[in-house]
C-alpha positions in Angstrom: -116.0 17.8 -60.8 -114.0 20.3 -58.8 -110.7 19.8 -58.6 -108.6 22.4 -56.1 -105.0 22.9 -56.8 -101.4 21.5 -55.4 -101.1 25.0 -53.1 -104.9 24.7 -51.4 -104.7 24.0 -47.7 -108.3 23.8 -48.0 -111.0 22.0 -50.5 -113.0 25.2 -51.8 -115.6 23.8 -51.9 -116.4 22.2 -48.5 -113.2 23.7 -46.6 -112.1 20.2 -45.9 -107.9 19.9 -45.0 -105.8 19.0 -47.4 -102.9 18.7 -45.5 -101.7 18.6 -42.3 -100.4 21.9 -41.6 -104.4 22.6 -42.7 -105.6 20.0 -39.6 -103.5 21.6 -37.6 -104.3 24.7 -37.6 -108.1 24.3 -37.2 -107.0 22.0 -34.2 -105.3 25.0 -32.8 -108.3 27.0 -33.2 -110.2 24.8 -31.8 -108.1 24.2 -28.7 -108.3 27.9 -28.1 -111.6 28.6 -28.6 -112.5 25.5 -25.8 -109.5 27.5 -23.7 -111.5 30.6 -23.5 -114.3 28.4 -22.8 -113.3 27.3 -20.0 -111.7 30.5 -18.9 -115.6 31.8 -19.3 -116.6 29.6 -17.1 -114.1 30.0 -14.4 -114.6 33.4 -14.0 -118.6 32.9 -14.1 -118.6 30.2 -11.3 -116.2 32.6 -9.3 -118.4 35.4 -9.3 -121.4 33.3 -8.8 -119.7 32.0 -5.6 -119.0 35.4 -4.5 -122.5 36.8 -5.5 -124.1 33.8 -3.4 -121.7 34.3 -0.3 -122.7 38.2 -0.3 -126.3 37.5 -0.3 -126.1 34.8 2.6 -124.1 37.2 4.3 -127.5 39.9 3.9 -129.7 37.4 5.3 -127.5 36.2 8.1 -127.2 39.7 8.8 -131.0 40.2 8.7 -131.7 37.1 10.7 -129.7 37.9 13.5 -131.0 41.8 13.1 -134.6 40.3 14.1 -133.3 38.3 17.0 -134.5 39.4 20.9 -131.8 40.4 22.5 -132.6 37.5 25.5 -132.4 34.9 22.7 -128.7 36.4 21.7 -127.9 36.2 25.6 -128.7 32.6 26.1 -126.8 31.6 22.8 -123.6 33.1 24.1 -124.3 30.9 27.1 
């Protein structure tokens, strides 16, 4: 039987909280570790967005490149 001492925040054996201050601070860790998460993420979907936006500007670009000049005429019309 294991039996950890009065100081130990943490069982030694399975790293379980012994005390609060202990619960706290893997709560803490936790919370930032799910901030930078989500920071990840954020700045992933922004440059997706921008990367997607850029390439549909290249195709319009090429789409309208390829047009007749009579079928630019008549859409101004």
């Amino acid at each position: 039987m294991l039996v950890n001492s009065i100081e130990t925040k943490y069982c030694s054996k399975c790293s379980y909280p012994l005390v609060p201050a202990a619960f706290e601070e893997i709560k803490e860790e936790e919370n930032r570790k799910i901030k930078g998460i989500e920071e990840k993420y954020q700045q992933d979907m922004k440059a997706m967005r921008e990367e997607i936006r850029e390439e549909m500007k290249e195709q319009l670009a090429q789409m309208v490149a390829q047009l007749k000049p009579e079928v630019i005429r008549e859409g101004l019309s």
